[in-house]
C-alpha positions, 0 to 999 in steps of 0.5 A: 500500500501506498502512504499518503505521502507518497500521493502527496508527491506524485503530482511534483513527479508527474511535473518534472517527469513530464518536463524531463520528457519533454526535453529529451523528446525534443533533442532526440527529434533533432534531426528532423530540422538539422537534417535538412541542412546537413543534406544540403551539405553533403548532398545525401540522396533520400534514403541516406536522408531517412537513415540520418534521421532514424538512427536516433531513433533506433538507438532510442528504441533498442535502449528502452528494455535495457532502460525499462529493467534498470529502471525496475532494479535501481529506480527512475531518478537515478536512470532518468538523470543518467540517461539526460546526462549521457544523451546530453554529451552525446548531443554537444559532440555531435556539432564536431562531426563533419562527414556522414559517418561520423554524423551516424555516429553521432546519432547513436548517441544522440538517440539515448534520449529517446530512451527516457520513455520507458524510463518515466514509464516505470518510474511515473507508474509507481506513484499513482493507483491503477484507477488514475495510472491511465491519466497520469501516463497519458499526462507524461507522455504528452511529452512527446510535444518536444517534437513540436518544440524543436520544430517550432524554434530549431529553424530560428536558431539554425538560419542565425546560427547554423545547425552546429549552435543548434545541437549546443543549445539542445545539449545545454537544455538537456543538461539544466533539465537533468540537474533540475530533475535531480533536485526536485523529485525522489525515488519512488516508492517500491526502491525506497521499500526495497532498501528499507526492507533490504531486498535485492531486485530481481534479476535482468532474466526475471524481469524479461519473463513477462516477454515470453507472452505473444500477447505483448507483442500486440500491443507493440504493434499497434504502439507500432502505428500509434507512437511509431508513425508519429515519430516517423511523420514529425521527422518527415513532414518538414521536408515533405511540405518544402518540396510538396508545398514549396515552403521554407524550413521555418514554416514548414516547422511551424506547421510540422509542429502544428501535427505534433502538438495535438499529437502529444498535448491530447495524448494527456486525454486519450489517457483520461477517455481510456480511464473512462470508457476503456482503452478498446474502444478508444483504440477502435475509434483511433484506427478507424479513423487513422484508416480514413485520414491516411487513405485521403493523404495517400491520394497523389496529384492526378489529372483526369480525363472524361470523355462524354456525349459533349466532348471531354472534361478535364480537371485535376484533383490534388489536396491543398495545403489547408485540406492537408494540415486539417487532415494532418492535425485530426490524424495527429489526435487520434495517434494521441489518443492511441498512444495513451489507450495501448499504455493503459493496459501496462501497468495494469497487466503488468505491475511488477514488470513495467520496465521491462513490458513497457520497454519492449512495447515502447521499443517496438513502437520506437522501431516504427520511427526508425523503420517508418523513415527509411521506407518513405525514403525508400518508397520515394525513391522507387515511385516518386511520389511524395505521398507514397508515405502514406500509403505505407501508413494506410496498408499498416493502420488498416492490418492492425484494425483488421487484426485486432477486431478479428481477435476480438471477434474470435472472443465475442462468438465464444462468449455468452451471457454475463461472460461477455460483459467480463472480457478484458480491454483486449482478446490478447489479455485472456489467461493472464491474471485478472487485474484489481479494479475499480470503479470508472469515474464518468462523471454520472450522478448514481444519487439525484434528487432535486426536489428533496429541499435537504439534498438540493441545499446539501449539493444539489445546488452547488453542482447544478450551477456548476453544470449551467454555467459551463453549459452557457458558454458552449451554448453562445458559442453555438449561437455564433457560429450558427448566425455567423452567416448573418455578418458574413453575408453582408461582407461578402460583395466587398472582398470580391463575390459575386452573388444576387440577393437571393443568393445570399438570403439563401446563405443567411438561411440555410444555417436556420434549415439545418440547425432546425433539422439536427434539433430534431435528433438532438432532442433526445441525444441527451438521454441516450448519450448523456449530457457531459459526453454530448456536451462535449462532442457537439461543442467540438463539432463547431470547430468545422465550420469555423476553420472552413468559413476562415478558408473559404472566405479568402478566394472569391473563386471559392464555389457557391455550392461549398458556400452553401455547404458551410452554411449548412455544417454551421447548423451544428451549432443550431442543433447544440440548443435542444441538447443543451436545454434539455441536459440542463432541465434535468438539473433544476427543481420545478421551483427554479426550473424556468429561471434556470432555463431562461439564463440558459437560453438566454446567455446562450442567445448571446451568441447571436449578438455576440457574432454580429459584435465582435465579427465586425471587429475581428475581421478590421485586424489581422489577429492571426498573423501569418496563420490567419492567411492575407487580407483582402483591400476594400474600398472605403470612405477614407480609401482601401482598407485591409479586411480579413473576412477570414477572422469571422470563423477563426476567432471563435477556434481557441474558445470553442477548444477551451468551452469543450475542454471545460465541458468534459472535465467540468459537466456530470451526467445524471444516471436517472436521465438515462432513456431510449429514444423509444421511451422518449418517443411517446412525447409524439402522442402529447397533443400539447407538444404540438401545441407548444411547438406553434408557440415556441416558433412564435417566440423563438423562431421569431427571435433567431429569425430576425437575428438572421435576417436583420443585418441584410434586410436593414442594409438593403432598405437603408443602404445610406446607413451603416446598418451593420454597427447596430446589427448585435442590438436586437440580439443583445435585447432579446437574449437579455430579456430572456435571461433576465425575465425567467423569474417572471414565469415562475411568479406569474404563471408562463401562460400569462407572460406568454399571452401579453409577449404575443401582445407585444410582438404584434405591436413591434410588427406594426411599427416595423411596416410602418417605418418601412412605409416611411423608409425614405423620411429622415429618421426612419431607421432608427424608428425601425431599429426601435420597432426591431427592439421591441421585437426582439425584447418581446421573443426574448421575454416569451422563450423564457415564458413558453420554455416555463410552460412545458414542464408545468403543464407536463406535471398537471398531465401525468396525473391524467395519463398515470393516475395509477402511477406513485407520485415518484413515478409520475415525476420521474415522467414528467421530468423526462417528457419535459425534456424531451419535448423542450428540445423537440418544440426548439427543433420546430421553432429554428425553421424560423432561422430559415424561413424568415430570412427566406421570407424577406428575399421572397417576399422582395423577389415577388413585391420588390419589398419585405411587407407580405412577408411582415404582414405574414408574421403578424397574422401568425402572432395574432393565431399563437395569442388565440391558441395561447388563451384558449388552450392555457390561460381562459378560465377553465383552460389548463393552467388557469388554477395553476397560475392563479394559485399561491404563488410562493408555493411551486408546482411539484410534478410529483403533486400534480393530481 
């Protein structure tokens, strides 16, 4: 057993251990810059090139046994010193060396750092639980960012310097790190044990038993691809990208270094998914989708001829740099994941043999870096063509997929009942002794009880804030890149597209007509899935349509038909509302219900005002430098001016990255929120889910529909004016009067405050025809900005209020539809149709994105002007008011007596008779 001591300094271990890792990846990647340079110098041919930068990793690959076991008998800290030292050395002779004989040799010793993985490894393992050795692991081999270390600022000290000053400063930073490490941790626990107890360890031949077991070696070939592949790729790609892409070293670097950081920072996660969810499933998801991306970068520059009844067709088809870094990025994730869910099992099925299983798995994989090189070199040479690396990585990604399901498989069909829920991560595990285990910690709430007033103020509260307030950035978010389209638009005529007005009310629209559409499946994603995981997955979403608006936008040839494709995929953010709304009312008592909702959704709705507010400013500043691409120059008043339209969808990317970061390791699932969608399905034979999906679209769909289409309209009818700049207000009031009028609900009753925001939006349409009537008298717009105001602040106080109905009404329902059901039962169903059909009736109501913006432009295409469409939405309004008092608020109607009752006493789901 460990002390508690020892946890106490496993997080100091972790950080140094890690740092050390870092370094020593750093120098033992070297070659991959210096190695250019010293081609040039000797004029080596492409396989002398890929043996040159293999050699380190050959060292570093054989050494790892040796390493592991030493480690295993006299302690990380003294072979993890020793190692940096040494490597150190060898790294500060290799700026003598002038011919490639001498420069192999070099390399030998330069690949001692190389070693140092299996040497953390052990040492690392030692200081954490099985139930965390996934995470910390995952967290040390994050090192491997060392890679991108050298990639990124080798190319500045070699063009200053030469790459002689490169291999002296790398030696130098080896050697602090070495000092450093000493100085700052201490020798795990089993040595100190050991010396205490007066033990001796085991010998070198006990500690290679573990690899008489074929199992092992399976391992090592999927750490083959995983870690092998990547060392080999960060070696590679500069020289692939200078002589594919024709760039210099120093970007070239920058962007090999863009595949090696997700590559290793996410290795950290990998790491946690495998503590999670299993490392199988990580390593299916990981090879899967390496088999895709390997295949798309295998495809070489090819033109084609087709010859048809009209002649011949000619076109070519080559991946482009920006297609070529996505791909790239998403393949370096997923070897991170990779990476960490292989080294999972070693501690775990290994305890006592973790230097030397470790070092045998990390020996092989390190082979991959070695081998992989001179076979690109080798494979170039044979058939010229520079992605025949690739293909090489697609054959082995594939085989290992192939291999490792056909084993699992083979164990499937042989297991029955009970004893197929207890197969280990891999077939390769079975006959070895069964590992101690403990339970996953996934986040999920097993014990939930709102409305128990003990346990809501014990805990409840605290966690259920927690999980609103970092649901509400995910959730503006989405709101932004789903109107981005809104700003964008406008935008679009300046920097060089040519496009009717109908065209672009199509783009403004679009957005609306998916986002409508994934609301649809959305809606009961939540229960299946659970919020914490969808949460996350679908924030993650948002970074494709951000990062292919950002490139897009920057070539006026771009065609309309991707255009609209993008507007279509920036319907993911669209569809986040449902989920998020229905994840969150599974949190909140009935009492605080609508408050909870509405801040919610309505700092949610944010988004749309904070896309038509900060888009016009990013897009004036190249805020990205180099990597943000050039502006476009565009006439203005004071002369040209440059624009980066680009920024519209790449300032969002490092925000959404952190919103789903904190989602994952901030959000909880809640165990009793758990439905099929077949459960969730009965919400269909609910008349009043009908009924407030009309209402809904009243409010909401209004709302997101005049924030779509408000920015083009008011720059079409007021063309002198700079619409733009007062765009974000509208809504910025109708998200605020969400959020801020949720409690309005809760007094008075939904019904109500619904019924008098019906009112009130019937009035804000009246003045907007009117003013579009006076369009040519002065001071017109700005009556038809405050008519808009009205408007939006109107759809804002009636999401709130139509959004506290549901829940209200579902309560006074189930004791219709269950009267024989227990009064828990009873809320347990309330709750979960609730839910359900506040994320379908949200569904319904965003075609209101589309088709109110599609309403302007046909309205405009038939009458020459947006009146019909404005006389539609009021005769619209006027049947949502009609259906809201008959249905609801009339005497006898269904939420009467509920409204008018006490009012400091809520609605309990359970009480309703």
């Amino acid at each position: 057993m460990m002390q508690p001591t020892v946890y106490s300094k496993s997080g100091q271990i972790l950080s140094a251990s890690t740092a050390a890792f870092t370094v020593c990846f750093a120098v033992w990647t070297i070659f991959s810059i210096i190695g250019i340079r010293i081609r040039q110098e000797l004029g080596l041919s492409e396989t002398q090139f890929g043996l040159l930068v293999g050699t380190p990793i050959l060292t570093g690959s054989l050494i790892r046994v040796a390493l592991g076991i030493w480690t295993d008998q006299y302690g990380g800290r003294v072979v993890f010193t020793m190692t940096m030292l040494a490597a150190a050395t060898a790294t500060f002779l290799l700026a003598g060396a002038h011919t490639y004989p001498q420069m192999l040799l070099a390399a030998l010793g330069v690949g001692i750092a190389g070693g140092s993985f299996a040497v953390g490894v052990a040492y690392v393992s030692r200081w954490y639980p099985p139930e965390r050795q996934g995470t910390a692991l995952g967290i040390f081999g994050a090192g491997n960012v060392g890679a991108a270390v050298t990639k990124f600022l080798a190319p500045f000290v070699l063009v200053a310097f030469g790459w002689q000053a490169v291999a002296q400063v790398w030696a130098a930073g080896l050697l602090l790190m070495a000092a450093v490490f000493w100085f700052t941790t201490s020798d795990d626990p089993v040595i100190v044990e050991r010396r205490r107890s007066g033990i001796k360890p085991k010998s070198a031949w006990l500690e290679l038993e573990p690899l008489k077991n074929v199992q092992i070696w399976r391992f090592s070939l999927y750490y083959f691809f995983v870690f092998g592949a990547f060392v080999a790729l960060a070696l590679w790609l500069p020289q692939y990208l200078i002589n594919v892409y024709g760039l210099d070293i120093k970007t070239a670097g920058m962007i090999a270094a863009f595949f090696s950081v997700p590559a290793s920072l996410f290795r950290a996660y990998g790491g946690h998914l495998s503590d999670s969810f299993g490392a199988r499933r990580v390593l299916y998801w990981t090879f899967l989708v390496s088999a895709v991306a390997t295949f798309i970068l295998s495809y070489p520059p090819t033109d084609y001829i087709v010859h048809g009844l009209k002649g011949t067709t000619a076109f070519h088809l080559e991946m482009s740099l920006v297609g070529f870094i996505i791909t790239i990025f998403v393949l370096g994730f997923f070897m991170a994941l990779g990476k960490a869910a292989v080294y999972k099992h070693i501690p775990v099925y290994y305890p006592d043999h973790v230097g030397s299983a470790g070092g045998l798995v990390g020996m092989i994989g390190g082979l991959g870096g070695f081998l992989l090189p001179i076979l690109f070199g080798v494979l170039l040479d044979l058939t010229g063509l520079w992605t025949s690396c690739f293909m090489a990585l697609f054959v082995l990604v594939t085989g290992a997929l192939l291999w490792m399901h056909a084993a699992i498989r083979q164990m499937e069909r042989a297991a029955v009942g009970e004893a197929l829920a207890e197969l280990p991560p891999f077939p390769e595990m079975q006959g070895m002794p069964e590992p101690a285990t403990a339970p996953r910690k996934g986040g999920a709430l097993t014990d939930w009880r709102p409305e128990d007033p003990a346990f809501w103020q014990e805990k409840g509260r605290r966690i259920a804030r927690r999980n609103l307030w970092l649901s509400i950035p995910a959730l503006l978010l989405s709101f932004a890149i789903w109107q981005v389209w809104s700003v964008v638009v406008a935008k679009l005529p300046l920097v060089g597209f040519t496009f009717t007005t109908d065209q672009l009310f199509w783009l403004a629209a679009l957005p609306g007509l998916s986002g409508a559409t994934l609301r649809i499946f959305y809606s009961f994603m939540v229960p299946i899935f659970g919020g914490r995981l969808w949460t996350t997955l679908t924030t993650w979403s948002l970074i494709i349509p951000a990062v292919g608006i950002g490139y897009a936008v920057q070539n006026p040839d771009t065609p309309y038909v991707i255009l609209l494709g993008l507007a279509l995929l920036c319907g993911f953010g669209g569809g986040n509302f449902a989920s998020s709304m229905a994840n969150i009312s599974f949190f909140f008592p009935k009492a605080e219900k609508g408050n909870a909702l509405a801040l919610n959704a309505g700092l949610g709705n944010l988004g749309v005002s904070v896309v038509q507010f900060v888009v016009p400013l990013a897009i004036t500043a190249g805020i990205f430098g180099w990597l943000g691409g050039d502006p476009a120059m565009v006439k203005g008043a004071a002369g040209e001016a440059p624009l980066w339209l680009q920024n519209a969808g790449f300032v969002f990317v490092p925000f959404i990255a952190i919103s789903a970061f904190a989602a994952w390791f901030g959000m909880n699932d809640i165990a009793s929120a758990k439905a099929s969608f077949a459960e969730q399905a009965v919400i269909f034979q609910r008349r009043h889910n009908w009924i407030m999906c009309w209402l809904y679209t009243g409010t909401f769909g209004s709302f997101i529909g005049y924030s779509a289409g408000f920015p083009l309209l008011s720059k079409m009818l007021f063309p002198e004016v700079n619409a733009l700049q007062f765009a974000f207000l509208g809504p910025l009031v109708g998200a605020l009067s969400r959020s801020g009028s949720g409690w309005l609900a809760d007094k008075y009753g939904g019904g109500r405050v619904t019924f008098w925001a019906f009112v009130l939006m019937m009035a804000g349409v009246a003045g907007v025809l009117w003013f579009v009537g006076v369009k040519d008298q002065p001071g017109a717009f700005y009556g038809f900005l405050a008519a808009f105001l009205v408007l939006f602040f109107a759809t804002g106080v009636g999401n709130a209020s139509t959004f506290q109905m549901i829940p209200v009404i579902m309560a006074k329902e189930m004791g219709r539809l269950m009267p024989a059901a227990d009064a828990e039962t009873r809320r347990r169903q309330a709750e979960k149709e609730s839910a359900a059909i506040t994320g379908f009736t949200s569904a319904i109501a965003a075609f209101g994105a589309f088709f109110i913006p599609k309403g302007y432009g046909t309205s405009i295409a038939l009458t020459g002007g947006p009146e019909a469409a404005l006389w539609g939405f009021l005769l619209f309004y006027v049947s949502c008011l009609a259906i809201t008092w008959a249905v609801y608020t009339r005497k006898g109607g269904l939420l009467h007596d509920v409204e008018r009752a006490k009012r400091s006493s809520p609605v309990h789901p359970a009480a309703a008779k």
